[in-house]
C-alpha positions, -999 to 999 in steps of 0.1 A, spaced: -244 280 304 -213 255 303 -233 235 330 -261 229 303 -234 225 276 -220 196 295 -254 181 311 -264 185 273 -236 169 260 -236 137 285 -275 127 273 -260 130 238 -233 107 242 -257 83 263 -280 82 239 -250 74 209 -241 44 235 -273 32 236 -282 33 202 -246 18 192 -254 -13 216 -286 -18 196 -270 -13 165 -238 -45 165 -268 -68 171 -292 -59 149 -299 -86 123 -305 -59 91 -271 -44 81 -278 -52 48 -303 -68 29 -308 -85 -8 -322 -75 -34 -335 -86 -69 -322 -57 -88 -306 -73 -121 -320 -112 -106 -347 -133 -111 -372 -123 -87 -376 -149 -57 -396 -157 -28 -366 -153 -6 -356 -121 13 -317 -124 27 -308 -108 57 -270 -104 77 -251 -87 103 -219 -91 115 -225 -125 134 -254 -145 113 -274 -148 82 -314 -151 79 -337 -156 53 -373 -153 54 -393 -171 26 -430 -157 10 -446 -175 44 -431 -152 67 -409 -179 83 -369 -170 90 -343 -192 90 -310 -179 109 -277 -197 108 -243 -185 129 -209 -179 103 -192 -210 113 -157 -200 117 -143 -165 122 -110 -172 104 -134 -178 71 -150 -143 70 -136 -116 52 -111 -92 65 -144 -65 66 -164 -86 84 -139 -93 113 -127 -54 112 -161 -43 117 -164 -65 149 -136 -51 162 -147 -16 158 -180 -18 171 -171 -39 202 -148 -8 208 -170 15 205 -190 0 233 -166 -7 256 -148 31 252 -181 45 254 -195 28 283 -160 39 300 -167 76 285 -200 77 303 -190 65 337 -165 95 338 -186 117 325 -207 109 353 -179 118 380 -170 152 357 -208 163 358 -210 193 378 -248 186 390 -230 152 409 -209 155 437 -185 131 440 -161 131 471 -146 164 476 -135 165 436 -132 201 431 -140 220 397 -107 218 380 -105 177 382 -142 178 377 -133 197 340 -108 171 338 -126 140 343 -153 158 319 -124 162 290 -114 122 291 -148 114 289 -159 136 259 -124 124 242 -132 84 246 -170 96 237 -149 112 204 -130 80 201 -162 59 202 -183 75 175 -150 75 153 -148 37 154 -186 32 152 -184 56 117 -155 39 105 -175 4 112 -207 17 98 -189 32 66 -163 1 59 -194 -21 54 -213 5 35 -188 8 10 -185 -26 6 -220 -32 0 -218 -6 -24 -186 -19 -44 -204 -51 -51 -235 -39 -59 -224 -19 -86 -201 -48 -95 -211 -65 -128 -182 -92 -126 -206 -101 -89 -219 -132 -97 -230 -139 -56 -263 -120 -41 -264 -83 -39 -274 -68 -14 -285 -31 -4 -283 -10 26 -302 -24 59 -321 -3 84 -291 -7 113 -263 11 90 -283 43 95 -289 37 130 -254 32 135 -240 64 118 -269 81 138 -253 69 172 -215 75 162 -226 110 153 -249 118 185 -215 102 205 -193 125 186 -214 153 195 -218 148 227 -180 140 230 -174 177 215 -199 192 243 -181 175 272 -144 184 259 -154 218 253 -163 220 293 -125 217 303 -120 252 280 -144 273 295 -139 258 336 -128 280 359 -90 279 371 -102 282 411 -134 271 431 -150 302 445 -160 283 473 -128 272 485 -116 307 485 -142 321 507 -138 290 534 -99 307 537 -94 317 573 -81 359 580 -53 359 605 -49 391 624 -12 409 621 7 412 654 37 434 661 67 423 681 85 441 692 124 436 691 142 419 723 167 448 720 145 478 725 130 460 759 162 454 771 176 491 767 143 500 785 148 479 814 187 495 815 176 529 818 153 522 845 180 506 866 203 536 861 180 556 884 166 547 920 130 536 928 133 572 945 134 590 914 92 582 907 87 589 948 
């Protein structure tokens, strides 16, 4: 059972990884719309690195922010979050990897497998936490200015890779509890290293004392004695 918990927990948090590295370059975080406007041709797109529009022909037109100092404090925040998401759970799933039961590694016994399996599942924790922190901080941005009437700039609405995103930094969470909750339930001492212990038969010596008294009392009579 906590083999399954943990094999369980490590697709989980694979599959939070791989959906969070699809998410940071998705182009759809959010996406405008002509509530309260003058309806347009245009359709505005952005993520966290570039802006597109698409005009009524279908054609897209993408342009990089030109200079990170001139984004807004969300913008750069949200970078920083998502990149370290990736990069604490790519390191989660390596050692998840070595602390999977079903993969021998060396001569890792149990206990430091359990171990190994606890860091991952906490870095695992750590990386859905930043990716829902991302995810929400630009949500509720979006949502500030949207119901904003003093916005006079484009509104926009909530694209398709927000939801992706809080579905990754929850299946990473997830599978971050599984993991940790392998180090509670391992066991204390391999089984296996316990039968491979060698049984060493119990000898009795006997004390140098009680030979030599013998060998004095056979001295104090003759060889003639046993004739």
């Amino acid at each position: 059972m906590v083999m399954a918990v943990e094999i369980f927990g490590f697709f989980l948090a694979a599959l939070g990884l791989l959906m969070l590295g699809v998410t940071l370059p998705n182009s759809y975080w959010r996406v405008s719309t002509v509530h309260g406007n003058v309806i347009t041709t245009n359709t505005v797109y952005e993520n966290l690195w570039h802006s597109c529009a698409t005009d009524s022909l279908g054609v897209s037109n993408c342009w990089e922010f030109p200079s990170m100092l001139a984004l807004s404090g969300y913008v750069q925040g949200c970078r920083a979050l998502m990149i370290t998401a990736i990069l604490l759970g790519f390191l989660g799933l390596v050692l998840s990897m070595a602390g999977l039961r079903c993969i021998k590694v060396g001569n890792l016994e149990v206990t430091t497998k359990a171990k190994l399996a606890a860091i991952a599942g906490t870095l695992h924790l750590l990386a859905g936490t930043c990716g829902m922190v991302a995810i929400s901080w630009y949500a509720v941005t979006i949502t500030q200015d949207f119901f904003n009437p003093l916005h006079a700039g484009t509104k926009y609405e909530l694209g398709p890779a927000l939801y992706l995103g809080w579905s990754a930094s929850l299946l990473s969470i997830v599978g971050g509890i599984c993991l940790c909750s392998n180090c509670c339930c391992a066991p204390k001492e391999d089984p296996s290293a316990r039968a491979q212990l060698s049984y060493k038969t119990s000898t009795v010596v006997m004390p140098s004392s009680d030979l030599q008294e013998g060998d004095n009392s056979l001295g104090q009579y003759g060889k003639n004695v046993y004739v």
